[in-house]
C-alpha positions as CSV (number, residue, x, y, z in Angstrom):
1,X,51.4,-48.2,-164.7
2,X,52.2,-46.9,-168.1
3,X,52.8,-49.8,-170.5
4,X,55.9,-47.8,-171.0
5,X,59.5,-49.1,-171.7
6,X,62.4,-48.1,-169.0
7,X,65.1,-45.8,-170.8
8,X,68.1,-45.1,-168.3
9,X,69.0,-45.9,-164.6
10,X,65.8,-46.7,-162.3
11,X,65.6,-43.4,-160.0
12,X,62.8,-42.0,-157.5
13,X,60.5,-39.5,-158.9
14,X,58.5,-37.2,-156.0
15,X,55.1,-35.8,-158.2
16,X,54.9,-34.2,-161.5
17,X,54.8,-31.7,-164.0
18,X,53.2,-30.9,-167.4
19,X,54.9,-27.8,-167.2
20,X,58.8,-27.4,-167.2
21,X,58.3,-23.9,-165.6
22,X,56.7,-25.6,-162.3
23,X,59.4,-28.6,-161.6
24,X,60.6,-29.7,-158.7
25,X,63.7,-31.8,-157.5
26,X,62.6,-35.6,-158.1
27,X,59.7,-34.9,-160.0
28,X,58.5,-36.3,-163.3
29,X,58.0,-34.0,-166.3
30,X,55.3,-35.3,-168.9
31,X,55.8,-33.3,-172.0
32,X,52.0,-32.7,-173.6
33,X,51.4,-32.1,-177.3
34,X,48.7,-29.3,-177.7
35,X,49.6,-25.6,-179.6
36,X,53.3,-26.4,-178.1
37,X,54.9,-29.7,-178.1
38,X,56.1,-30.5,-174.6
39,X,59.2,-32.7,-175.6
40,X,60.9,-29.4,-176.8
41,X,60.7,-28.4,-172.8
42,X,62.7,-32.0,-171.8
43,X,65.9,-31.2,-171.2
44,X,64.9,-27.2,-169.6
45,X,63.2,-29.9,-167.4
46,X,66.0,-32.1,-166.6
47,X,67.9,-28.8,-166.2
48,X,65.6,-28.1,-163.4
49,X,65.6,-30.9,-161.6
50,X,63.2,-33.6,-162.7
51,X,64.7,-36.9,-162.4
52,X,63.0,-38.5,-165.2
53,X,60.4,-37.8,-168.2
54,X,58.1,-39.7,-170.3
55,X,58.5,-39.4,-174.2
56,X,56.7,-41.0,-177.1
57,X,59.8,-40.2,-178.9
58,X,62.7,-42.4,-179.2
59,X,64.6,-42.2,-176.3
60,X,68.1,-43.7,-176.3
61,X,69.8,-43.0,-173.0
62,X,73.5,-42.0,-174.1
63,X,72.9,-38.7,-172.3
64,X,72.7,-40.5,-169.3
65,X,69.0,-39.5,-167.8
66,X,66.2,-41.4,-167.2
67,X,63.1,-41.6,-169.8
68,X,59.7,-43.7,-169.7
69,X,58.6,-44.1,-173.2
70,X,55.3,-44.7,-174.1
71,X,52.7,-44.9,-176.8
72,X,50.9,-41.4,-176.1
73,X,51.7,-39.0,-173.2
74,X,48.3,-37.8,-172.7
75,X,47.4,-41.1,-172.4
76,X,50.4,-42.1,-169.6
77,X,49.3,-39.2,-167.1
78,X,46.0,-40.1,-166.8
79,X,47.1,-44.6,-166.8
80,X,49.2,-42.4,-163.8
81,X,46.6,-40.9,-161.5
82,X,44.4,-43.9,-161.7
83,X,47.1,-45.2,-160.2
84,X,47.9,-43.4,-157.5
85,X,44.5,-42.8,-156.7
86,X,44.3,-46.6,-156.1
87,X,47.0,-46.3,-153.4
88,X,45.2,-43.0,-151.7
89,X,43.0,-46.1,-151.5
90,X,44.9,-48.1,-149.8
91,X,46.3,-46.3,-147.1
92,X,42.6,-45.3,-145.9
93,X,42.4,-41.7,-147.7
94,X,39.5,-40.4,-148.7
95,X,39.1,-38.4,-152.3
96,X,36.6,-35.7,-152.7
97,X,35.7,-34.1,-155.9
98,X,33.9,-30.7,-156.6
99,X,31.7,-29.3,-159.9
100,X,29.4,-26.6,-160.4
101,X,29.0,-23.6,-162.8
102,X,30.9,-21.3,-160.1
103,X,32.3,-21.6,-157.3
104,X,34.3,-24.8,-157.5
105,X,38.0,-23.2,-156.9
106,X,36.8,-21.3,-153.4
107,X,34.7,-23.8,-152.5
108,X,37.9,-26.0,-152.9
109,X,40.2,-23.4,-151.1
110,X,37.7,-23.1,-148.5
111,X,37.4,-27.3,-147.6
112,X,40.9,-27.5,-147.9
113,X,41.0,-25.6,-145.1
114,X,38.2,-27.2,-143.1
115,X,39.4,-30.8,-143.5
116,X,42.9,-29.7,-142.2
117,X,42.0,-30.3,-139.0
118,X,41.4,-33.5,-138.9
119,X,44.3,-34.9,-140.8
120,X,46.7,-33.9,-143.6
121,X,45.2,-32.7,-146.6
122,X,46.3,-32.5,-150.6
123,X,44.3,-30.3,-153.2
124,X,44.7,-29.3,-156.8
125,X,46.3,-26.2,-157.7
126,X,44.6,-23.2,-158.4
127,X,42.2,-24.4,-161.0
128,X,43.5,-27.7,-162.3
129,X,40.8,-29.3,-162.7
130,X,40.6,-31.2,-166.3
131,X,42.2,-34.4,-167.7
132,X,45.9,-33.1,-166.9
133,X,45.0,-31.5,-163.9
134,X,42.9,-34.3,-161.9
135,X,45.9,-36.8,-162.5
136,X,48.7,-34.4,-161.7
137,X,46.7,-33.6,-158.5
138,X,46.7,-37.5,-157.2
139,X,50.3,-38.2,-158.4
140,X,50.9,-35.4,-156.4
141,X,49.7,-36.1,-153.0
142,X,51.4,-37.7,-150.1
143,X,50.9,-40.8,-149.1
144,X,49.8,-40.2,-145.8
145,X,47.5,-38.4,-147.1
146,X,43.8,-38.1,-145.3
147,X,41.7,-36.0,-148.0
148,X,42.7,-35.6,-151.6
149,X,40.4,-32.4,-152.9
150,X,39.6,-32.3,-156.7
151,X,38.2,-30.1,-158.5
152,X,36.4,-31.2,-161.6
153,X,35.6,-28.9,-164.9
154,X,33.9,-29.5,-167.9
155,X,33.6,-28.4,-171.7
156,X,31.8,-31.0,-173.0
157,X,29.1,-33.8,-172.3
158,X,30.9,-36.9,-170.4
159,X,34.0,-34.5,-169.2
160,X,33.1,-34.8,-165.3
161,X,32.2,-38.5,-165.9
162,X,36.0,-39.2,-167.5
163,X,37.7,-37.0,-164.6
164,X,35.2,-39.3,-162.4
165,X,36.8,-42.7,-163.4
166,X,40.2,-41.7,-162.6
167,X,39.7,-39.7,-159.3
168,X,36.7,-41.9,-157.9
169,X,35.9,-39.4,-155.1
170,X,34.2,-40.8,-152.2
171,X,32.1,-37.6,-151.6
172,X,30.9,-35.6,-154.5
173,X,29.8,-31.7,-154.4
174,X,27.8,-30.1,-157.0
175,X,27.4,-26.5,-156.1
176,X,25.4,-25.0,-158.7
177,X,23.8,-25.5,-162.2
178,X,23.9,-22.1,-163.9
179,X,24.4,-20.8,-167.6
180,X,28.0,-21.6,-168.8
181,X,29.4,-22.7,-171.4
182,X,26.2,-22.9,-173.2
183,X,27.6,-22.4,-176.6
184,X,29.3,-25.6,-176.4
185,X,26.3,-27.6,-174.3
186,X,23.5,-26.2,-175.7
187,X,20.9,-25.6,-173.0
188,X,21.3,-25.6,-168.9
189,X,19.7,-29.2,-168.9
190,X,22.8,-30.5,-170.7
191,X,25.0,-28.4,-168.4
192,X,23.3,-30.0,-165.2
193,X,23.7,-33.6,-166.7
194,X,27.2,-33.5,-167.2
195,X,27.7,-31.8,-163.8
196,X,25.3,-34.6,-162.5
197,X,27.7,-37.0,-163.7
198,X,30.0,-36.9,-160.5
199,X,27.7,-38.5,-158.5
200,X,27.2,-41.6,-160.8
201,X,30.3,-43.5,-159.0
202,X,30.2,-42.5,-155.6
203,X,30.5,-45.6,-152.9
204,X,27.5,-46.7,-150.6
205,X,29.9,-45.5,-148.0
206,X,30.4,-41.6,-150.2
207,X,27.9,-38.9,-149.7
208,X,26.0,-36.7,-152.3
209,X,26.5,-33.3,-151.2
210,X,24.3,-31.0,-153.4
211,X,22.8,-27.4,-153.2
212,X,18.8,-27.9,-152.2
213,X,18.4,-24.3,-154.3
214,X,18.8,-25.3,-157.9
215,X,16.4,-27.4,-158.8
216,X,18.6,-28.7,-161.7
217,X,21.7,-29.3,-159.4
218,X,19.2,-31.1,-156.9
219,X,18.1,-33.4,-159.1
220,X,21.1,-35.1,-160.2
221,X,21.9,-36.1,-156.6
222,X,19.1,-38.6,-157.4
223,X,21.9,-40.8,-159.5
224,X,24.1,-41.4,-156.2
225,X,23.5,-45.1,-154.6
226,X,24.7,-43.3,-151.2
227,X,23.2,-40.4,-148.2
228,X,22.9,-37.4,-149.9
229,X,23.1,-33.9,-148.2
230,X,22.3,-30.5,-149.2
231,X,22.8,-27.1,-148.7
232,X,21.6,-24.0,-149.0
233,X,18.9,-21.6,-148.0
234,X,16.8,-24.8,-148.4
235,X,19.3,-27.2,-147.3
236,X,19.9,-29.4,-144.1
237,X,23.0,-27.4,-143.9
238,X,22.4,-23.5,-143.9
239,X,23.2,-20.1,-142.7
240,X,21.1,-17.4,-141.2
241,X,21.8,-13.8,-139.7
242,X,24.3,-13.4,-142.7
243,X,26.4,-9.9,-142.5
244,X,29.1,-8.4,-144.5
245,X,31.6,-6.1,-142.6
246,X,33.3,-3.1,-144.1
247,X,35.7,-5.2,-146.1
248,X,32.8,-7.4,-147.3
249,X,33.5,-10.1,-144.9
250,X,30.5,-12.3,-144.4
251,X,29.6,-13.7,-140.7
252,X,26.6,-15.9,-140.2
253,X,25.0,-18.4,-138.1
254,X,25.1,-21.8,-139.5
255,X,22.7,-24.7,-138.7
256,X,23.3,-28.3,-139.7
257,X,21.8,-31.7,-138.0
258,X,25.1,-31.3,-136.4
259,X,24.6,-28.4,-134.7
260,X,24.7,-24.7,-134.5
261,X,28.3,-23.0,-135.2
262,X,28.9,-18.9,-135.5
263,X,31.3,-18.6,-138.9
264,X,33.2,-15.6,-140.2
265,X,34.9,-15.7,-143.3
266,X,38.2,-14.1,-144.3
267,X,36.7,-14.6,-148.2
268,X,34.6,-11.7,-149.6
269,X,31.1,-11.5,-150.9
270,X,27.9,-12.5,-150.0
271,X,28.1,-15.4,-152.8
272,X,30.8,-17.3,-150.7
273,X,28.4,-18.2,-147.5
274,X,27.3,-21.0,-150.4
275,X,30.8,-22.0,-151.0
276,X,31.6,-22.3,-147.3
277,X,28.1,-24.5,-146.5
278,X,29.2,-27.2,-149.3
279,X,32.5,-26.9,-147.6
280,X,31.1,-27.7,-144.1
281,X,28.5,-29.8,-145.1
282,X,31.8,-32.2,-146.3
283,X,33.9,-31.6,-143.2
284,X,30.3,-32.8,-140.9
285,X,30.2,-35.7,-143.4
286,X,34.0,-36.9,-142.5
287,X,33.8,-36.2,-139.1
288,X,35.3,-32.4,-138.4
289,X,33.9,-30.9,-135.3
290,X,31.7,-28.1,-135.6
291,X,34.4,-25.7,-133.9
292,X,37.2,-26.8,-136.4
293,X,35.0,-26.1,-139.1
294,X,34.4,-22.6,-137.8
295,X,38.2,-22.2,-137.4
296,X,38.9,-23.7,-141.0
297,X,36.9,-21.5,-142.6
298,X,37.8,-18.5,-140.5
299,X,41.8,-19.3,-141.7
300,X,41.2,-19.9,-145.3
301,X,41.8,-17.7,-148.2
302,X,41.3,-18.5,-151.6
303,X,43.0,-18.7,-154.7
304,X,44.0,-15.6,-156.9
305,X,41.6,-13.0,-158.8
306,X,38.8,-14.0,-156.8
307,X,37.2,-11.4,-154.7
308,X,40.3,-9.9,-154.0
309,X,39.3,-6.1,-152.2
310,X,42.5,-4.2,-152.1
311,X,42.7,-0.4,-151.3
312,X,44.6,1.3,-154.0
313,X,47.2,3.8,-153.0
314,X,44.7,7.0,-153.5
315,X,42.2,5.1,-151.2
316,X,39.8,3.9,-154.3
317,X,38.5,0.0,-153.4
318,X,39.5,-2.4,-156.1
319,X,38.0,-5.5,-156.2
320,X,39.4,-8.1,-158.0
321,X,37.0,-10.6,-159.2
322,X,38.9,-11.3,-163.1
323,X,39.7,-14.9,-162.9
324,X,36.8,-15.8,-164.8
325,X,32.9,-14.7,-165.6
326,X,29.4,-16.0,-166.6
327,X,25.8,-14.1,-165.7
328,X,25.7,-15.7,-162.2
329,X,29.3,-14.8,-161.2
330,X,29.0,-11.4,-162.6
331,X,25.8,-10.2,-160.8
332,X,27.0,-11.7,-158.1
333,X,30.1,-9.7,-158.0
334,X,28.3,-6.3,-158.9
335,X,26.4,-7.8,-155.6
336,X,29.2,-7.5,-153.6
337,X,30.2,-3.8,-155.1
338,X,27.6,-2.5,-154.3
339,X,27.5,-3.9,-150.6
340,X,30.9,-2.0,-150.0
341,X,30.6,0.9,-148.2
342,X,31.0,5.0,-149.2
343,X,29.2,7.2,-151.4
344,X,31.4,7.5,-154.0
345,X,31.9,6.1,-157.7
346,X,31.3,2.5,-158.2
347,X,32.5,1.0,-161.3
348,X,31.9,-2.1,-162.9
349,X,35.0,-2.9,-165.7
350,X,33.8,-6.2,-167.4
351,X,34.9,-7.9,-170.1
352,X,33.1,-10.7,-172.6
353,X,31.1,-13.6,-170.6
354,X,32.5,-16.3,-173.3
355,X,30.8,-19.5,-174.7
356,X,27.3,-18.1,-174.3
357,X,26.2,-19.1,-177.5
358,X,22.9,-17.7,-178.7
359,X,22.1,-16.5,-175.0
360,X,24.9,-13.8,-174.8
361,X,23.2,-10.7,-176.4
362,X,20.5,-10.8,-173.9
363,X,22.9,-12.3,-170.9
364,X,25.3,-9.4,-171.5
365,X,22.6,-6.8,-171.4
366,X,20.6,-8.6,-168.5
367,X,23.8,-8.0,-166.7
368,X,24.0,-4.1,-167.6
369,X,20.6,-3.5,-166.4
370,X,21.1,-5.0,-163.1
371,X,24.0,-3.1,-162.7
372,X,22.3,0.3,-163.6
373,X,19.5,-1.0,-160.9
374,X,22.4,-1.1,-158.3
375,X,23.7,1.9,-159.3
376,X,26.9,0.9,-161.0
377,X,28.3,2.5,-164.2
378,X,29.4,0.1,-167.0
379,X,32.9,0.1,-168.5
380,X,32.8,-2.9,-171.1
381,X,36.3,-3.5,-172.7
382,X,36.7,-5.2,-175.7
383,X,32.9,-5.9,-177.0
384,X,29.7,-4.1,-177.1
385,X,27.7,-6.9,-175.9
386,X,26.5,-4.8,-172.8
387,X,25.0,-2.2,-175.0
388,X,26.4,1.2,-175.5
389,X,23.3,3.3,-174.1
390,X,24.0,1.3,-170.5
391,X,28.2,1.8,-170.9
392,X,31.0,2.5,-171.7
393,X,33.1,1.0,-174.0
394,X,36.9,0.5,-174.8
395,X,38.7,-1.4,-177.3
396,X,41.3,-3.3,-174.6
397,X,43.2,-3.3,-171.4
398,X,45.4,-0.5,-172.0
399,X,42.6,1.7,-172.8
400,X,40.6,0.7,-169.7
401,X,43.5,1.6,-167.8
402,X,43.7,5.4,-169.1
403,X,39.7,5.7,-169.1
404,X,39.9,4.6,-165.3
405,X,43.3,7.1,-164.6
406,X,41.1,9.8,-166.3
407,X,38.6,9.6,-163.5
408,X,41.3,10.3,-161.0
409,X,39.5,8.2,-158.3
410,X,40.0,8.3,-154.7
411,X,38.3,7.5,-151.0
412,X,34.5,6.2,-151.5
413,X,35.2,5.3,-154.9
414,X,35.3,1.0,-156.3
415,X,35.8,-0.8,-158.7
416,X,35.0,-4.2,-159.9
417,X,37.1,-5.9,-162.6
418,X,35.5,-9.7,-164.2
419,X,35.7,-11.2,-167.3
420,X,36.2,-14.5,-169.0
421,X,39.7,-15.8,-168.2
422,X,40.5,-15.0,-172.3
423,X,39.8,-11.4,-171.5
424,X,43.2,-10.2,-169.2
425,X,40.9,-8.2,-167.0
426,X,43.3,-8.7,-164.3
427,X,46.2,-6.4,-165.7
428,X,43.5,-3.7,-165.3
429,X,43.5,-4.4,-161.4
430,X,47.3,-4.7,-161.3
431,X,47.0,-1.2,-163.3
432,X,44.8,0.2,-160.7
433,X,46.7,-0.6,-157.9
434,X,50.1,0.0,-158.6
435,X,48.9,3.7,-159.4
């Protein structure tokens, strides 16, 4: 699989690892060179438990241990989930990958949980979802495995088509087209054709599942050679009577060519019904019953920092949204605080919207004026972007924290924290509640 040369005693290897922190017993560390070169991690690997590695160092095998070596590591991974995506093949499993501007880690979380009952089911890890990611996700699934899910990301043009030709997903979801990474893509057009590009392989026997809402999401369905479905308010698959309990819960009616199915939704905010119709318009595609779907998405939670509502210890709301930002995340979060019940302060803590480009002056401010219109003071840490007649503004964490203590908030009171992933934003909500 890896043009590699065999250094050391043949043993089973069970997955792998880019990262010697995360082995296993059996599993198969691949030491990457980026800001830190992987190989100085081997033998804290082997210490662990891995029963081999790759190296494109010399490897002699006097210290007894088992070592692929290979031209370029990088290179081996990715040689590594083509290959095991070929035998997912085999054994009649079915791969589905997931893009979009937001949303693709619940929407993931959310499936997951949908296609679990009809068979076992393997998906990436909290947001793995590049050229290490994708392949450590199909080396890592079982090989009875039903669904693989895979979440796909992108930084650049031809990112999503790359992650494409080693997952080959059978059904491919794009959720959204929004304004992200613009700096980097220069325009929303460029955004939607690389997000576009996951439909490009798809079988005659795969399925285009696409939001019917964004014009320039809906339009790159148009390169699949298979069905296509949407979703949506437009959509063949779409929810009415939607509510949001107390704890900002949604419940809705959903309505496929299917059928009719009541849902409630352990995730929070209004912005997840979306997420959880791509995720049943993919469990009607591969046959789950309209009940199990209901059930799925009843049991599933989702990953870390994502509309996480916690009640702090003096009974002030904290909503922990800090994973990651951009202007449709953000406004959809300040949504969400401002659906939550009482009459008390409701704060906003936000942090830079990164790789905006030439659009994040006005993004930034666009997303302190709604806020004002909902009623929701400003607290921007670490740039002035928002404006400093519509916030506040702190140099870092630490100082949001004592700004926040200094309210001395209590019962009726919330706060939102969201910010691009290099902001820290969520040591402010682990400030909050441990107070």
């Amino acid at each position: 699989m890896t043009a590699g040369e065999l250094v050391g005693p043949d043993v089973e290897i069970d997955g792998a690892t880019q990262d010697s922190r995360s082995v296993t017993p059996g599993c198969l560390f691949v030491p990457l060179v980026a800001e830190r070169d992987g190989h100085a991690f081997i033998a804290e690997a082997l210490a662990a438990g891995a029963s081999a590695y790759l190296t494109h160092r010399v490897a002699s095998g006097s210290d007894g241990k088992t070592a692929i070596r290979v031209a370029d590591t990088s290179e081996a991974l990715t040689n590594l989930g083509t290959a095991a995506r070929r035998s997912i093949g085999v054994d009649g499993g079915r791969v589905v990958g997931i893009t979009g501007s937001v949303g693709k880690t619940s929407t993931k979380d959310l499936l997951s949980a949908v296609l679990g009952n009809s068979g076992l089911v393997h998906a990436s890890r909290q947001s793995f979802n590049n050229d290490i990611g994708v392949p450590l996700t199909l080396v890592g699934a079982p090989t009875d495995v039903r669904h693989v899910v895979v979440e796909m990301g992108a930084r650049s043009i031809g990112d999503i088509g790359r992650l494409v030709e080693v997952a080959q997903p059978d059904v491919g979801v794009l959720i959204t087209v929004a304004a992200a990474h613009t700096e980097v893509f220069g325009s929303l057009e460029a955004v939607a054709d690389t997000k576009g590009e996951i439909f490009d392989a798809l079988p005659p026997n795969g399925c285009a599942v696409v939001t019917a809402d964004v014009p320039e999401a809906l339009v790159q369905a148009r390169r699949a050679r298979c069905p296509i479905l949407t979703f949506g308010v437009r959509g063949e698959v779409r929810a009415s009577n939607i509510q949001l309990d107390a704890a900002l819960r949604p419940s809705f009616r959903m309505e496929s060519p299917w059928g009719r199915t009541d849902v409630h939704l352990e995730a929070r905010g209004a912005h997840m019904v979306t997420n959880a119709l791509a995720a049943s318009a993919v469990g009607l595609v591969e046959g789950v019953g309209l009940d199990d779907i209901a059930a799925g998405l009843m049991d599933a939670g989702v990953s870390p920092w994502r509309m996480e509502v916690v009640e702090a210890s003096g009974g002030c709301t904290v909503v922990n949204d800090a994973y990651n930002a951009n202007p449709t995340s953000v406004v959809a979060a300040l949504e969400a605080l401002a659906a939550l019940p009482g009459s008390g302060r409701k704060i906003a803590v936000l942090g830079l919207m990164a790789e905006l480009g030439d659009d994040s002056p006005d993004a930034h401010v666009a997303v302190a004026v709604r806020a004002a219109s909902l009623g929701i003071d400003v607290l921007a840490v670490g740039t002035d972007l928002y404006g400093a007649e519509k916030s506040e503004i702190v140099d870092g964490v630490d100082a949001a924290r004592t700004w926040l203590t200094a309210l001395d908030l209590g019962a009726g009171d919330a706060v939102l924290v969201k910010g691009s992933r290099v902001t820290g934003l969520e040591k402010v909500a682990e400030g909050l509640l441990k107070e």
